[in-house]
C-alpha positions, 0 to 999 in steps of 0.5 A: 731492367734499368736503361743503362748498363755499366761495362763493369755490371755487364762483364760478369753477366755475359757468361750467363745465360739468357743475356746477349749484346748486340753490337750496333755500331753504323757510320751514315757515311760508310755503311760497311764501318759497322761490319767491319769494326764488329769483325775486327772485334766486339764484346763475346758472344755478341751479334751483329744488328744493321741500322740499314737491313736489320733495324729499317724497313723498305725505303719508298718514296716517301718513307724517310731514310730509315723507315721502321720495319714491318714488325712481324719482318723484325719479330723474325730477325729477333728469333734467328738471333736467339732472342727469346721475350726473357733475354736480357739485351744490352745494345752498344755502338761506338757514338754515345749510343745514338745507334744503339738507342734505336734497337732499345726504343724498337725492343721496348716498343714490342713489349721486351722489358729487358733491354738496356744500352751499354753507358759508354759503348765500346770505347769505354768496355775497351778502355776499361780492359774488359775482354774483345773477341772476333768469334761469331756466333751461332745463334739457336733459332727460336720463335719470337712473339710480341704484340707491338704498341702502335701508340709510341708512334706518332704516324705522320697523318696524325702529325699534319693534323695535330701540328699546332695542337696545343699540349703537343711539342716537337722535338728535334734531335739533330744538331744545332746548325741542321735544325736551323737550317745552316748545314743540311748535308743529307736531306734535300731541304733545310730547316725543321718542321714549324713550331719543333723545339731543339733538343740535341742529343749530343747533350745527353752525354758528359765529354766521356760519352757517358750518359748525364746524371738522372738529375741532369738529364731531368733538369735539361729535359724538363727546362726544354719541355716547359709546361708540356708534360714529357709525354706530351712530347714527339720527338724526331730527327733526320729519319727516326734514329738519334730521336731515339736518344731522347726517348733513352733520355727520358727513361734515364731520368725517369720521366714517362716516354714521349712518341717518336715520329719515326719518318722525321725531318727525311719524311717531313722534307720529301714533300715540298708543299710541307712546311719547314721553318729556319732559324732558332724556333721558339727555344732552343737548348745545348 
């Protein structure tokens, strides 16, 4: 299943069997938005996944804000669901898919081939007169078995060790002013982790919210990445979610996936005796 999805392609297919959206819509700043907005409509027959309950883990100190969850604990959520290892999922938010790429990269991470992000979220389905409801489904439970692979998670042990390895290069996903250390409006630090390249994934999108071409998204990509090849990369950002955009980035633009270093720059700062860096860094791109 390609990463992207079209509210066109999607239309005819919700009322088949075996696809499902998942509506992931989230505000940072208002954690009943995502609730609220899906109650006042979204696209049928789709459910409803938390940023904070059903795509997050436990918050303990020292796990970042939004910690990956035990993945036997998201196994089970996917099976009240109704998701079976052959649903095609397609994840959709109101912001570009930052949020929905969380739910893409975890599902892909388990091993779940058919999942891919709605191109223009619900701004576009809605824009292009395709049907909202306000149903709420009752989903069949069913048992849900993945095996996940640990090796597109970059622990943040592996991280202090390897931090001024060659071949590893930093990703950071926050805007340009955060990453800088100009404006940090939730964390407790400013800054970035040392050595880390800016790579916002605001620019990712056309003025539509719409993904950038293959081609575009190639060329930003790989004119950021310079000599490190794609999957030498680790990508992160204020705890763990819009680096998954990149990551969708790289899928788009058919470039092999770099890691996520999940706890992010949240994890990175708790610890004040961790080093964090101000200012441009060595590259920088729009």
């Amino acid at each position: 299943m390609r990463p992207l999805i079209t509210p066109k392609q999607l239309a005819p297919r919700l009322a088949k069997p075996g696809w499902l959206a998942v509506d992931c819509r989230h505000a940072l700043t208002d954690h009943d938005y995502g609730r609220r907005v899906y109650a006042a409509g979204h696209l049928p027959g789709a459910i409803y996944a938390d940023l904070d309950h059903d795509l997050c883990g436990s918050i303990a100190s020292g796990t970042g804000r939004h910690p990956l969850p035990d993945w036997d604990a998201f196994c089970a959520w996917l099976g009240r669901q109704g998701i079976r290892r052959s649903t095609r999922v397609v994840a959709y938010d109101d912001v570009g898919g930052a949020f929905a790429a969380r739910l893409w990269w975890m599902l892909l991470a388990l091993g779940h081939a058919h999942v891919a992000v709605l191109n223009g979220g619900y701004a576009r389905w809605e824009r292009e007169g395709h049907p909202i409801e306000t149903t709420v489904p009752a989903p069949l439970p069913v048992r849900y078995r993945a095996q996940p692979r640990d090796a597109e998670v970059m622990p943040l042990h592996e991280l202090e060790a390897r931090l001024e390895a060659p071949g590893l290069l930093l990703v950071d996903a926050r805007a340009g002013e955060r990453y800088r250390g100009e404006h940090e409006p939730i964390d407790p630090r400013p800054g970035h982790i040392p050595g880390a390249i800016n790579l916002p994934f605001q620019g990712n999108l056309d003025r539509q919210g719409r993904f950038l071409s293959p081609v575009r998204l190639r060329k930003r990509l790989l004119g950021a990445y310079g000599a490190v090849p794609p999957e030498g990369t680790v990508h992160y950002c204020g705890s763990g979610v819009t680096a998954c955009h990149n990551l969708l980035a790289h899928a788009v633009a058919r470039l092999p996936l770099g890691r996520l270093f999940a706890g992010s720059w949240s994890q990175w700062c708790a610890d004040s005796t961790r080093p964090a860096e101000l200012g441009p860094g060595p590259r920088s791109s729009a």
